[in-house]
N, C-alpha and C positions, 0 to 999 in steps of 0.2 A: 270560249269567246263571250264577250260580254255586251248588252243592250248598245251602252253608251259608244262601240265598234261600233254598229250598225247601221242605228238611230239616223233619221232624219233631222237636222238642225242648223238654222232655225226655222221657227215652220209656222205659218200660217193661224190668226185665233181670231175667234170675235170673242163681242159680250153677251150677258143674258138678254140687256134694252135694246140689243139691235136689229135691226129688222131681218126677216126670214127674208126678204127681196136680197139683202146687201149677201147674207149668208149662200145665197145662190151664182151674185155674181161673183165670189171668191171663190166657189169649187167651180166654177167656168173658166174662170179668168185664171186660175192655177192649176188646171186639172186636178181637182182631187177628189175624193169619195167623204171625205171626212172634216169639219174643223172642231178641234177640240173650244169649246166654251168656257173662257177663263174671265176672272173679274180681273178687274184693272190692273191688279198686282202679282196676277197671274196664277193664283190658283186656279184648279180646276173644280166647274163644276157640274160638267157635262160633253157629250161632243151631240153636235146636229153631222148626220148624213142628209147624201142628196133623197134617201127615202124617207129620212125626216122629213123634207120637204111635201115630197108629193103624197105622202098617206095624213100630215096631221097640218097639211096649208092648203096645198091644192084641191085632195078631192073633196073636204067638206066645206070648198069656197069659200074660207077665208082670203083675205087679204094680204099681199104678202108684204106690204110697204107697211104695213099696220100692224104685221102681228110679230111679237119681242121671241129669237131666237128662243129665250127660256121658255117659252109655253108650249115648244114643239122639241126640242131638244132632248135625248136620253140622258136621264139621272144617273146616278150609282154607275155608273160605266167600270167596266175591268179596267187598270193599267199596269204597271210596272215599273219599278223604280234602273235607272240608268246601271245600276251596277249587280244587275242581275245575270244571270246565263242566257243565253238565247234558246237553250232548250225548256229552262222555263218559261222564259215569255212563249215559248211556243206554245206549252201544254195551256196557258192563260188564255191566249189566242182560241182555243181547240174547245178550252172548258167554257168559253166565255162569247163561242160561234160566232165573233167577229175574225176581220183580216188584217184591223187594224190597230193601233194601241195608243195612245197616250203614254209618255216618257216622263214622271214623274219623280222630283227631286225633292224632300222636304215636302212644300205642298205646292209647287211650283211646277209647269211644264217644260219641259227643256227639250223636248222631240218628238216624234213615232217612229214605229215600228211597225213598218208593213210585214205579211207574208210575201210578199215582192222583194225585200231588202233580205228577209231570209234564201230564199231561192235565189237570189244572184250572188250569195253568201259562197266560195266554195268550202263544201265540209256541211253545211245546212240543207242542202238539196232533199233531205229525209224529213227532217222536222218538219220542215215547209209542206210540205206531200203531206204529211202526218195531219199534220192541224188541218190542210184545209181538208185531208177526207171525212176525218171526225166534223166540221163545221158541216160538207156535203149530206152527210149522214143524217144527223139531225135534222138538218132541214128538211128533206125526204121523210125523217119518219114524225115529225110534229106535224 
């Protein structure tokens, strides 16, 4: 099976100029862990998490109406391109100790891929396990 089976879309993005406030009330206001940070034409140039948030806005008192998603947001982020396997994006997922990905076309986002979308995957129920013990792992031993 392939990403683009899976894949979330369309999905949720901000910019790098936009405020870490707005970027807050969109993983509120959507449920979600993650927005991918695209420029206007929709490359990708990062995703902010909601622990973006609270480790590089909140606890060193910045301001969140003031300060530009891009100066808290994760660079170089893993993704994966739409016509990939799912047990690769798994291993990406595993290697790369997120849960979540970026669906990347060209230089364009076109979805994610949660480990959530793999486990309600049937036939995926292993890789899913897989990546996130390896993610579990890690974080326990770093």
């Amino acid at each position: 099976m392939l990403v683009k089976d899976l894949m979330t879309s369309p999905i949720v993005t901000i910019t790098p100029m936009e405020s870490a406030a707005l970027a807050a009330r969109l993983l509120s206001r959507y449920d979600l862990g993650v927005l991918p940070v695209c420029q206007n034409d929709g490359r990708l140039r990062g995703v902010v998490t909601d622990r973006d948030l609270v480790l590089r806005c909140l606890a060193p008192g910045e301001n969140p109406e003031r300060l530009p998603v891009g100066d808290i947001m994760t660079r170089n982020c893993a993704w994966v391109s739409p016509g990939a396997d799912v047990q690769e994006a798994a291993r990406v997922m595993a290697a790369a100790q997120v849960r979540r990905l970026p669906v990347v076309e060209g230089s364009k986002v076109v979805g994610m891929l949660s480990l959530s979308d793999l486990a309600r995957s049937r036939g995926f129920e292993m890789e899913a396990g897989e990546a996130l013990g390896e993610i579990t792992r890690r974080v326990k031993e770093g």
